[in-house]
N, C-alpha and C positions, 0 to 999 in steps of 0.2 A: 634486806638485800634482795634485790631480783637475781634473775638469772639469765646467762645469754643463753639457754634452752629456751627462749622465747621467739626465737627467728632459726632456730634448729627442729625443725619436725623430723629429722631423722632421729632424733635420740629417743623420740615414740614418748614423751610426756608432753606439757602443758606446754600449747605454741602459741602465738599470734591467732586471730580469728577474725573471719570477713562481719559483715553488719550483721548476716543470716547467722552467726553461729557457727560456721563450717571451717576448721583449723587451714591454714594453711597446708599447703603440701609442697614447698620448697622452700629452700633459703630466702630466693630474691623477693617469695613473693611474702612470706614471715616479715622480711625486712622491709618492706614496701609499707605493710601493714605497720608496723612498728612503728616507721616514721611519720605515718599518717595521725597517729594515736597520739604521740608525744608531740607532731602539731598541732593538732587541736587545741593539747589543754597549755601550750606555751605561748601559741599565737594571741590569744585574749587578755592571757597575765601580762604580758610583754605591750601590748597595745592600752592597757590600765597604766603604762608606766611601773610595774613591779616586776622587777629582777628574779630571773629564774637558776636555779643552778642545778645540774643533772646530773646525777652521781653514778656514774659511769659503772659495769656490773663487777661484782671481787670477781678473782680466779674461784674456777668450779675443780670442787675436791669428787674424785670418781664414786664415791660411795661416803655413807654415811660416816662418818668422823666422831663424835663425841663418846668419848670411854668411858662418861662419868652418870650416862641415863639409864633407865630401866631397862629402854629398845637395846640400848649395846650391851648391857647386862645379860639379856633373853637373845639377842642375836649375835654380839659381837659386833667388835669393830675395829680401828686401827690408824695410827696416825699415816696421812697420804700423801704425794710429794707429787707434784705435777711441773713439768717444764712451763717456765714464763712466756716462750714463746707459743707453745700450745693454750694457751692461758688468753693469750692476744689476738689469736687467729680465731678461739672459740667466736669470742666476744665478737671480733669485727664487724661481722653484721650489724649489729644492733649497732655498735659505735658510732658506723657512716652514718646511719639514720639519724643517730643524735648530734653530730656533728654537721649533719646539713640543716637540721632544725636549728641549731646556733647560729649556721652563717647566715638564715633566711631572717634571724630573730636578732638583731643586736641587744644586746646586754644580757644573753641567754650565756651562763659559764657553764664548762664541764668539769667536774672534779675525778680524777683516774686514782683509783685504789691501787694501781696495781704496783707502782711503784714502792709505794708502804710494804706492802703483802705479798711482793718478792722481790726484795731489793736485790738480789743476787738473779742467776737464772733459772732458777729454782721457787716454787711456791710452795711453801708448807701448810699443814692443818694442823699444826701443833709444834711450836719451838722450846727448848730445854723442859720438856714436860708441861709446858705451858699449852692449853687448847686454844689454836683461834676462829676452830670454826665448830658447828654444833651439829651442821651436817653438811650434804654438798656446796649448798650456798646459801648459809647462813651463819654469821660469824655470833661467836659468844662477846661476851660483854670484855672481855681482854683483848678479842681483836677487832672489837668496834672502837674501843678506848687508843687502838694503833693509830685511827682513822682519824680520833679528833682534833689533834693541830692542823693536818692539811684542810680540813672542813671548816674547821672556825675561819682560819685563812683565807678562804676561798668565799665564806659567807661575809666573811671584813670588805675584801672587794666586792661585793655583790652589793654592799649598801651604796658604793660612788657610782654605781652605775646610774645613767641618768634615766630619762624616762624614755 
């Protein structure tokens, strides 16, 4: 799973990056970047005639999640709850990017996690003791298993696409 800290350089980790190596230093321009990266490598698939589907980023949990590793063992950790709309707005950035890469790419599909991963308004990192994520964005194999009807789904359509 990625993460939309990649078009967020204020949260100070891993962002978008120009040709020279030099991270972005704003949303628009993160996002700019971002779209430019995911045309690249969608414009040529798409022009081969091969269906692309872009898996839209999960909700980001604030800190590390998983209670069952050594790191939370030695540091600690805790199941985290994040509003769905916080969740959407994080993401956004990145989204338009990948949604303008679609509309430029026909037969380019997006798949959104986010309705699986918080069907209410609410996002969790762990339901009835169950973990779904392993830290801020990356889910465990229970909440990747959430993901796999809408992905199959989505990858069922992606074979009628034409060229």
């Amino acid at each position: 799973n990625r993460s939309a800290g990649y078009v967020h350089p204020e949260w100070g980790w891993r962002t978008a990056a120009t040709d020279e190596g030099d991270a972005a230093t704003s949303v628009a321009q993160a996002a700019e970047l971002w779209e430019q990266g995911i045309d690249a490598i969608v414009a040529p698939l798409r022009e081969a005639g091969i269906p692309v589907v872009i898996i839209a980023a999960v909700p980001e949990m604030p800190e590390f999640t998983d209670q069952r590793s050594l790191f939370s063992q030695a540091f600690g950790s805790r199941p985290y709850e994040v509003p769905r709309k916080q969740s959407i707005e994080d993401r956004r950035p990145a989204l338009d990017a990948e949604e303008s890469v679609a509309t430029r790419h026909p037969g380019t599909l997006i798949f959104d996690p986010i309705p699986v991963m918080c069907p209410t308004e609410t996002c969790f990192s762990a339901v009835d003791g169950v973990l779904r994520y392993q830290d801020e964005t990356h889910l465990t194999v229970d909440g990747s298993v959430l993901l796999a009807p809408g992905i199959q789904g989505i990858l069922g359509k992606a074979l009628t696409v034409g060229p």
